[in-house]
C-alpha positions as CSV (number, residue, x, y, z in Angstrom):
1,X,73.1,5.0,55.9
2,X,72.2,7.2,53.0
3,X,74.2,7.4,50.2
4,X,74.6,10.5,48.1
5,X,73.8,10.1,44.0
6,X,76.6,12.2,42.4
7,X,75.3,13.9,39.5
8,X,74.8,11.6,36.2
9,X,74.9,12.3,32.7
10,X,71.3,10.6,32.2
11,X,68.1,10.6,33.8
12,X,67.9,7.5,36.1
13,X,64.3,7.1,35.9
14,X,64.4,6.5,31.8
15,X,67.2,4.0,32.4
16,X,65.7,1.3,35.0
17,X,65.8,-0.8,33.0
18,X,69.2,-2.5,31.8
19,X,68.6,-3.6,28.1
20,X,70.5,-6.8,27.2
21,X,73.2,-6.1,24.4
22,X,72.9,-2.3,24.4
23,X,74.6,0.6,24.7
24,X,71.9,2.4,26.7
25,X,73.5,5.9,25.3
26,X,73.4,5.8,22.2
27,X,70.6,3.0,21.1
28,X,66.9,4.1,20.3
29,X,64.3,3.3,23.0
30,X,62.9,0.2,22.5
31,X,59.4,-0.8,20.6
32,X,56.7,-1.0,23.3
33,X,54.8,-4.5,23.4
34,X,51.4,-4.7,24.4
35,X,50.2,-8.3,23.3
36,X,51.5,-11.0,21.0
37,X,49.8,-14.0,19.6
38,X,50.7,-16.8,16.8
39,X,53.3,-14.9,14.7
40,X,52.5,-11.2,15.5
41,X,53.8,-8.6,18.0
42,X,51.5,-5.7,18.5
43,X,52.7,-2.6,19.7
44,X,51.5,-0.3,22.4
45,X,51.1,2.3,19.2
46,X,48.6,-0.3,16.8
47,X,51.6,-1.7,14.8
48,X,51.4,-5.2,14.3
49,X,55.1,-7.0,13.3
50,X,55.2,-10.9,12.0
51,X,57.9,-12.0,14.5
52,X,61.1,-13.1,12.2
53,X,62.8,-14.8,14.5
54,X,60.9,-16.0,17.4
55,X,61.4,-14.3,20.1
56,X,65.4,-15.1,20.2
57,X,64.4,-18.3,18.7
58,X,62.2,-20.0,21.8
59,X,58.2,-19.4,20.5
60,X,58.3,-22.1,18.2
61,X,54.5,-22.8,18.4
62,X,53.6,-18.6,18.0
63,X,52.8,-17.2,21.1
64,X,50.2,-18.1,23.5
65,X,49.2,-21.4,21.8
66,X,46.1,-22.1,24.0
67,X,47.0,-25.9,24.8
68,X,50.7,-24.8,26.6
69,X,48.8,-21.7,28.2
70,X,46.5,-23.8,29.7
71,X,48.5,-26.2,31.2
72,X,50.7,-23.4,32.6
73,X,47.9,-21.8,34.6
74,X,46.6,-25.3,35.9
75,X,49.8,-25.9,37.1
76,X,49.8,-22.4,38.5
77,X,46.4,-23.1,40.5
78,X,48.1,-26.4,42.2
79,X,52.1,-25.3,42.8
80,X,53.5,-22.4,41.0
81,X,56.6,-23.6,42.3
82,X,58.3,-26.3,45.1
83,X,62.1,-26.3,45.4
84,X,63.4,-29.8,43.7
85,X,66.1,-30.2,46.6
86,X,64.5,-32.9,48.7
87,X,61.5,-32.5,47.0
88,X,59.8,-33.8,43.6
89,X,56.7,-32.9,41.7
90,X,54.6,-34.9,38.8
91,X,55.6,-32.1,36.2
92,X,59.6,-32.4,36.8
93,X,59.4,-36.7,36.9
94,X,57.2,-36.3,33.7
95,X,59.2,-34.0,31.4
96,X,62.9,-35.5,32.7
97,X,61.0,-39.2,31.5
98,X,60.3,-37.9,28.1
99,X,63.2,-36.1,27.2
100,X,64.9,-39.2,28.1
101,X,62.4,-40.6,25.7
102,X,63.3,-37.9,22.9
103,X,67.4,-37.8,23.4
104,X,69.0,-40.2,21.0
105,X,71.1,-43.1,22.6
106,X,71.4,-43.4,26.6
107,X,71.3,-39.6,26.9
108,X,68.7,-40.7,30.3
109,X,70.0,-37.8,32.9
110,X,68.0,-35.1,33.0
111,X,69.9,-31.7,35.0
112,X,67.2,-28.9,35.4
113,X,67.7,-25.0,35.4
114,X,66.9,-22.0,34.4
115,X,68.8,-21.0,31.2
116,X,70.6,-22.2,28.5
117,X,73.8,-20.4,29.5
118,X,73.8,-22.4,32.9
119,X,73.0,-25.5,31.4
120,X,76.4,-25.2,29.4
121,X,77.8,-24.6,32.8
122,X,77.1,-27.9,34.5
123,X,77.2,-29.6,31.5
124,X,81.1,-28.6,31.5
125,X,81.2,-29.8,35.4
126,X,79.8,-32.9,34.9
127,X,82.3,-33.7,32.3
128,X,85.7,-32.2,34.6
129,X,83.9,-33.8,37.7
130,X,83.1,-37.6,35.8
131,X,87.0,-37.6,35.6
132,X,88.1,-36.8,39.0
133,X,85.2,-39.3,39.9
134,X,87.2,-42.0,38.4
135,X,90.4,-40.6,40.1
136,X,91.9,-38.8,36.9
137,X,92.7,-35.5,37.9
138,X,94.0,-32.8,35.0
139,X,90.9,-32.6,33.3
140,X,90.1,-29.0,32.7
141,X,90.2,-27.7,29.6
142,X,87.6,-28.0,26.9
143,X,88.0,-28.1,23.1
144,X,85.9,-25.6,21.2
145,X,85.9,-23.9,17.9
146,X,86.6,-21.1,16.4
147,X,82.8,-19.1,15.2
148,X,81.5,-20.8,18.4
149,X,79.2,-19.4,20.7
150,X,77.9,-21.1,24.0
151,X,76.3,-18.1,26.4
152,X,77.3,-15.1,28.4
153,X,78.1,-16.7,32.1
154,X,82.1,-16.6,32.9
155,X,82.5,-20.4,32.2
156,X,80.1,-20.7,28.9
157,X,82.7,-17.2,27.6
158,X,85.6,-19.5,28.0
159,X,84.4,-21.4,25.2
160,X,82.9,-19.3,22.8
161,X,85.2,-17.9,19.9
162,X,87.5,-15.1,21.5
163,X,88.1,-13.0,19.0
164,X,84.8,-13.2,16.8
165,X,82.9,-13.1,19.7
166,X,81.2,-10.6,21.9
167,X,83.7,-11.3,25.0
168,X,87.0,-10.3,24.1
169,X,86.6,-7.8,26.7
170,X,87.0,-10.1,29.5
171,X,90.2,-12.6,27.8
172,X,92.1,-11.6,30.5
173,X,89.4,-13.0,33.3
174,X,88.5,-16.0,31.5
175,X,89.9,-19.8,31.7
176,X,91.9,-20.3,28.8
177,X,90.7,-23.3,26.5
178,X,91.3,-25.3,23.7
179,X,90.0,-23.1,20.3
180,X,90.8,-24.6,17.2
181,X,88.9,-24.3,13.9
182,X,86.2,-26.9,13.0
183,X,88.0,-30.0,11.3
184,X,86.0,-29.6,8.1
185,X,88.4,-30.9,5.5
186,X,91.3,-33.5,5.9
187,X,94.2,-31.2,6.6
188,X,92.2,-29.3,9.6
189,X,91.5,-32.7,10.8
190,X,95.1,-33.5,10.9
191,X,95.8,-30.5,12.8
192,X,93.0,-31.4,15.2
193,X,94.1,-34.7,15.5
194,X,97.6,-33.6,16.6
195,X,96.0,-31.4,19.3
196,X,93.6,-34.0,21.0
197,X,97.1,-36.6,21.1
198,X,98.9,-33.6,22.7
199,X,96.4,-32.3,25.3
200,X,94.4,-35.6,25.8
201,X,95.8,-35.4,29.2
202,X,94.5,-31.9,30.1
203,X,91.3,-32.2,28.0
204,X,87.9,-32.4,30.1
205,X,85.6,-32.9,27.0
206,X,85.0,-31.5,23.2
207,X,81.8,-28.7,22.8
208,X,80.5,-27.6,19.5
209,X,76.8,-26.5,18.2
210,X,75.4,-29.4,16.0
211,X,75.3,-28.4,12.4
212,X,75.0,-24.3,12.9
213,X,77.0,-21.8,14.6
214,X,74.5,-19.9,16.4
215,X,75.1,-16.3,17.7
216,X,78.9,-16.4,15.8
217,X,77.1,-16.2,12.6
218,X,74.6,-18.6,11.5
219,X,77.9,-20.4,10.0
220,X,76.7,-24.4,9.2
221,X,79.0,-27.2,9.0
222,X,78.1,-30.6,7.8
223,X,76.9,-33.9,9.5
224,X,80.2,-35.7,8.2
225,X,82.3,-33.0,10.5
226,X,79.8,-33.9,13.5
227,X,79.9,-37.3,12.8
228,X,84.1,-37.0,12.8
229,X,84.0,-35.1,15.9
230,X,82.1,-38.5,17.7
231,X,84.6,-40.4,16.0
232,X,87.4,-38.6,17.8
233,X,86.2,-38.4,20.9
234,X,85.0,-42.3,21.3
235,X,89.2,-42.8,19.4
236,X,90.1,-40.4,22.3
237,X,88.1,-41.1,25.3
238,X,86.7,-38.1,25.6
239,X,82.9,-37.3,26.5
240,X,81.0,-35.0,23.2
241,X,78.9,-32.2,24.6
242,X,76.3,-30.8,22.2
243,X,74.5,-27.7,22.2
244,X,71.1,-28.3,20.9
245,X,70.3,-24.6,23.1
246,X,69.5,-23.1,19.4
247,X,69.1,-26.3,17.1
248,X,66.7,-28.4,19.6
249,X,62.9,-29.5,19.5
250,X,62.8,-28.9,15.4
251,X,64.7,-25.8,14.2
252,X,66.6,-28.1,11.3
253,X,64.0,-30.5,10.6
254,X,64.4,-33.5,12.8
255,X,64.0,-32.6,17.5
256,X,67.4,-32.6,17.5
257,X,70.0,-31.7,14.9
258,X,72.7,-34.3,16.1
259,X,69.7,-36.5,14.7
260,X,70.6,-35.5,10.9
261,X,74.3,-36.8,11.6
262,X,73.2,-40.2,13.4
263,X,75.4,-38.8,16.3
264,X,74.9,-39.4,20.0
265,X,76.6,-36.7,22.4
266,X,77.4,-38.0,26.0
267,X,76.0,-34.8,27.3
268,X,73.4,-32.4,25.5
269,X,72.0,-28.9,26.8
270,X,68.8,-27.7,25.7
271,X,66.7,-24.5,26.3
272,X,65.1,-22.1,24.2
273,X,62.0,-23.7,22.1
274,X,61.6,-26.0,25.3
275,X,58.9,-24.4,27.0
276,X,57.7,-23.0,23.6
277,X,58.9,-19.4,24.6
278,X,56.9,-19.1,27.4
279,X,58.8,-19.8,30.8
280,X,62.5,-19.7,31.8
281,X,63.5,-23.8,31.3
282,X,66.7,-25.3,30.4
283,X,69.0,-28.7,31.0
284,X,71.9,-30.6,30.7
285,X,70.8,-34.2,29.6
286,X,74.0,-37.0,30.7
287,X,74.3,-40.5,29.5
288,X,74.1,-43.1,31.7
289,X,77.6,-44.2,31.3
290,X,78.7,-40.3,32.8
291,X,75.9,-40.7,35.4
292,X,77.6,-43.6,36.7
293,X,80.5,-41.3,37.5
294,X,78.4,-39.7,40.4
295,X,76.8,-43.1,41.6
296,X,78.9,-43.4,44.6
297,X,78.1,-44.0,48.8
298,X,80.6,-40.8,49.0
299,X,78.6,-37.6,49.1
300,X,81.8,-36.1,47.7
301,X,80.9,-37.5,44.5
302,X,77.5,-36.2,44.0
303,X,77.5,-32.9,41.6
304,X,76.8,-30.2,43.9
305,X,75.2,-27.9,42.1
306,X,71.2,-26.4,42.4
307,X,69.5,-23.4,40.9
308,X,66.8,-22.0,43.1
309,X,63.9,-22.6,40.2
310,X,65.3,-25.9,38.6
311,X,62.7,-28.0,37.9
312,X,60.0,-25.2,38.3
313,X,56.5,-26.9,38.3
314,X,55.2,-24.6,35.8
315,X,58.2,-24.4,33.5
316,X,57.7,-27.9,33.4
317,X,54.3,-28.0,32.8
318,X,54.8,-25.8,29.7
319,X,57.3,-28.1,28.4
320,X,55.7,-30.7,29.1
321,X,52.6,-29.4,26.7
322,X,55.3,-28.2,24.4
323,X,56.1,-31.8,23.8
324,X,52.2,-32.7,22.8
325,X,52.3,-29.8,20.4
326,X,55.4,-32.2,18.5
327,X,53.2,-35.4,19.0
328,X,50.0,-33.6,18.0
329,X,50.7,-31.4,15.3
330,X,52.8,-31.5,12.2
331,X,55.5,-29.2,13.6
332,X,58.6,-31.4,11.9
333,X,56.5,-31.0,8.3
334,X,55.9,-27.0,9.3
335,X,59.4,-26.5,9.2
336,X,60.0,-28.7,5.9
337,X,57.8,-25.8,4.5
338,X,59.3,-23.3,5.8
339,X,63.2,-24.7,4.2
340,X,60.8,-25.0,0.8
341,X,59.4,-21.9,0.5
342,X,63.6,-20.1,2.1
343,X,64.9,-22.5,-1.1
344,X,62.6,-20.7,-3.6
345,X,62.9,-17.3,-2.1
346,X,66.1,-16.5,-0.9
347,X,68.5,-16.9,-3.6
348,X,66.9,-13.9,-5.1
349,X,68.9,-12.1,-2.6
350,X,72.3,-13.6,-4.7
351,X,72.3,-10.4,-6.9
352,X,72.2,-8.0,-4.3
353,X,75.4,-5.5,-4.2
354,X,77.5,-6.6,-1.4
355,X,76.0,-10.2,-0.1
356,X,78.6,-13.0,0.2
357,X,76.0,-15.8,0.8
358,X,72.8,-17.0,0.8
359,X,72.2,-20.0,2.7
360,X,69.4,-21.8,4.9
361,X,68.8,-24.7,6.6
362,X,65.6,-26.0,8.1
363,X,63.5,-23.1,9.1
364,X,67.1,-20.7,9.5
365,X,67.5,-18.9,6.6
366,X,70.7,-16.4,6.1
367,X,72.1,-13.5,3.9
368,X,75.7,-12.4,4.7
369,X,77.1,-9.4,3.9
370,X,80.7,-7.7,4.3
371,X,79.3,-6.0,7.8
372,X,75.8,-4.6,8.4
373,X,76.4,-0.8,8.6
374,X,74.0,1.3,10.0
375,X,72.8,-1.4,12.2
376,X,69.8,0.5,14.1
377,X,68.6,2.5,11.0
378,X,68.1,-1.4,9.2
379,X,66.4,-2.3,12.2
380,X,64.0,0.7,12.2
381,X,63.1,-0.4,8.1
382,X,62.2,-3.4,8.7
383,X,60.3,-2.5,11.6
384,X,58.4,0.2,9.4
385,X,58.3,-2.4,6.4
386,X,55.9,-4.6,9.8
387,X,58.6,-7.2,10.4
388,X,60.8,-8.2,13.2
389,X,64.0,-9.0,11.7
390,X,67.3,-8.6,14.0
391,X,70.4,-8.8,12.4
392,X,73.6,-8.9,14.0
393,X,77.6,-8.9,13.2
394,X,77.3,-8.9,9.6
395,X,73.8,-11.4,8.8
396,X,70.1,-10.9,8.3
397,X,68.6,-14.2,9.4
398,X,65.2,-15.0,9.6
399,X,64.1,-18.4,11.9
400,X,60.4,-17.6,12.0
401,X,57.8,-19.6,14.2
402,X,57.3,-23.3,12.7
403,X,53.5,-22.2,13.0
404,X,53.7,-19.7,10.3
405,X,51.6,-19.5,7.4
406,X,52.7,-19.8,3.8
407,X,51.1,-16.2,3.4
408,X,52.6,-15.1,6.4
409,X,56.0,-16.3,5.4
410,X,55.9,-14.9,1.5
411,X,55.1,-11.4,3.6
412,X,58.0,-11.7,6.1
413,X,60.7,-13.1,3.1
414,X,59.2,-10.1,0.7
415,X,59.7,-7.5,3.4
416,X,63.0,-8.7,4.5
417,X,64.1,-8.9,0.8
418,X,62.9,-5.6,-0.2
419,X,64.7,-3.6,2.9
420,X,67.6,-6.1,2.4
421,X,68.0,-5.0,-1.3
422,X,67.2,-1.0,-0.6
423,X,69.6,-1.1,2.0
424,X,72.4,-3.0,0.0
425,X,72.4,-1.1,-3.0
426,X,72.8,2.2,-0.2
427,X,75.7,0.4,1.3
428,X,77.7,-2.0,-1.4
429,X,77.2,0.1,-5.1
C-alpha cells in the first residue's frame, strides 16, 4: 500500500533526524562532530571546543580514554551482545559484583538497562510491587519534590516538578503524585510530616536527587535535608529511592553523593558517567531487604520486567573499565581541583548585572540569572569564544570532565565568564 506524502512545510530530507529538545523550525542546525578526545570536540569545520559539561554529564574520564576503549572492542571481538534472559555473561556478573561492592549499605541488587530514565522506572515498580508482595495493596503514589527532575518516560514525568518542569504538557496523561517542596527548614518539615501521616497508606516510596537538583536547575540542598528524608522514611516505613543518574561515580566529590550525607537509599538508579560516556548503561540497585520481596516459589512475584540490551556485554565491559579508571587514577582528587579552582573563579561572576547566584559544588559549578534570553545566540558565543557550555531555563553551568587540566579549566571558566559578563550587561543594565 502506498501512501501519499501531502505536501510539508520543510524539506524531509534536512529533518531525518529528530533532535532531542528542539524545535526543529526554528533552532540553528546543529555543530557537526567529527572526532573527540580527552576534553575536546572537533568539528567537521577545524574548530576545536573544550567540552563544558561532558557530554550531558556521562564522559567523565574525556572521551576515548584508551583503557575503557580497549576493553570495549575485546569485548566486541568475543560477544557484542547475548540477551540476559536465561542467559549470563562474565561482564554482567562482574560489574553487578562491584557495584554491589561500591553502593553504601545492603544496596546488593543490581537491575540492568539501558537508560537512566528506565532505571527510574523499575525502580518505582520494585517499590509498588515489594508492597503488594507482602500483601499491602494501595501503594501507588510516590512522594517527590518540587524543582525535581527524574527523566522523560511517562512514569519518570509523573515525578518530576509539574510546573517547573518541561512536561506540563502532558498533566493531564500523567499519574498524579505526591509533590511537595523539599523539607529544608523546620516548618516545611512539619508540613511534610503531616503529609507522609496522611497518605502513608497510598504512598509507594519517597524519590529525590541527592544533594542537586539536576535538569530543574542545578538547585542544591544539604546533607541534613537528605539525611531527614532517611529519617522519615525508616519513622514511616517507607523505602528511599535515590537518583545518583546525575550525582553518581564522582560528580560531588565522593562515587556517590548520598555518601556526603552518611545516607543509605533502599533503592538507587545510576547511569550517565557509568560507562564513562561511551555506551548506553544504566540500573536500579535494591537492598536486600526489598529483594526479599520478590524471593518467592510464586512466579507471580518475580518483577517482570526486561529490556532487550540489559546487561549488554560491551556496556558492561566499559563500565566495568570505567570502575578501574576510579581505582587507578585520582579521579575523586580531580574533581577536588576542579571545586578549588570554581571556588576561586566563579564568584567573580557576583558583580555581573542580573545574576542571582553563584554557587558550585564538586565539579558543578552554577550562575543563575532572572531567565537566559536569547538562548541560541548565547550558545553560538560561547561556541565562537571555543567552549561547549549549554545553558538552560535560566543557568550557565559548567560540570566539565574530572580529567581536565588546570590550564584547560582556567580557559573554559575565562571563556564562560567573559561571554557570561558580555552577555549580562546586554540583557540586565
Amino acid at each position: 500500500m502506498t501512501q501519499n506524502t501531502p505536501d510539508l512545510p520543510f524539506n524531509i530530507s534536512d529533518h531525518h533526524v529528530w533532535r532531542p529538545y528542539t524545535q526543529m523550525k526554528t533552532t540553528p542546525a546543529a555543530l557537526k562532530v567529527k572526532s573527540a578526545q580527552g576534553v575536546h570536540i572537533e568539528l567537521e569545520d577545524g574548530r576545536r571546543l573544550i567540552d563544558g559539561v561532558s557530554s550531558w554529564w556521562t564522559v567523565c574520564h574525556g572521551y576515548r580514554h584508551p583503557h575503557i576503549m580497549q576493553a570495549v572492542k575485546a569485548q566486541m571481538d568475543r560477544v557484542p551482545h547475548v540477551m540476559l534472559g536465561g542467559l549470563t555473561h562474565a561482564p554482567a556478573q562482574t560489574l553487578a559484583q562491584r557495584l554491589a561492592a561500591l553502593a553504601p549499605g545492603d544496596l546488593n541488587h543490581v537491575f540492568f538497562c539501558e537508560s537512566g530514565s528506565v532505571s527510574v522506572e523499575i525502580a518505582m515498580k520494585i517499590a509498588m510491587q515489594s508492597w503488594i508482595n507482602r500483601g499491602e495493596r494501595g501503594h501507588t503514589k510516590f512522594v517527590c519534590f518540587k524543582g525535581g527532575y527524574h527523566g522523560d518516560t511517562l512514569a519518570t514525568m509523573s515525578v518530576c516538578d509539574p510546573e517547573e518542569g518541561m512536561h506540563s504538557l502532558f498533566a493531564g496523561g500523567l499519574q498524579q503524585q505526591l509533590v511537595t517542596a523539599l523539607p529544608r527548614d523546620e516548618s516545611a518539615r512539619e508540613a511534610f510530616e503531616a503529609l507522609i501521616s496522611t497518605r502513608r497508606a497510598e504512598i509507594a516510596g519517597i524519590i529525590t536527587e541527592p544533594l542537586v537538583q539536576g535538569a530543574g536547575g542545578m538547585k542544591f540542598h544539604t546533607p541534613e535535608t537528605l539525611a531527614y528524608l532517611r529519617d522519615v522514611c525508616d519513622r514511616f516505613g517507607l523505602p528511599l529511592i535515590l537518583d545518583e543518574i546525575m550525582t553518581g561515580f564522582g560528580r560531588l566529590g565522593t562515587m556517590f553523593a548520598c555518601e556526603k550525607a552518611g545516607v543509605i537509599p533502599d533503592i538507587m538508579t545510576v547511569s550517565k558517567a557509568l560507562t564513562g560516556g561511551t555506551l548506553p548503561l544504566a540500573a536500579a540497585i535494591a537492598s536486600s531487604r526489598l529483594f526479599a520481596d520478590f524471593w518467592s516459589d510464586d512466579a507471580g512475584a518475580a518483577l517482570m520486567h526486561g529490556p532487550t540490551y540489559m546487561g549488554n556485554p560491551a556496556a558492561c565491559a566499559a563500565a566495568n573499565a570505567s570502575i578501574d579508571l576510579f581505582e587507578q587514577e585520582p579521579r575523586l582528587e580531580q574533581v577536588a581541583t576542579i571545586e578549588a579552582l570554581f571556588a576561586e573563579r566563579l564568584p567573580e561572576a557576583r558583580d555581573f548585572p542580573g545574576i542571582v547566584d553563584v554557587r558550585w559544588q564538586g565539579a558543578i559549578g552554577v550562575l543563575e540569572f532572572p531567565a537566559v534570553p536569547e538562548l541560541e545566540a548565547l550558545k553560538a558565543r560561547f561556541v565562537d569564544a571555543g567552549v561547549w557550555v549549554r545553558p538552560f531555563g535560566n543557568i550557565i553551568y559548567l560540570m566539565p570532565p574530572y580529567v581536565i587540566t588546570a590550564d584547560e579549566l582556567d580557559v573554559l571558566i575565562t571563556a564562560t565568564l567573559n561571554v557570561t559578563r558580555g552577555w549580562a550587561k546586554d540583557h540586565f543594565v
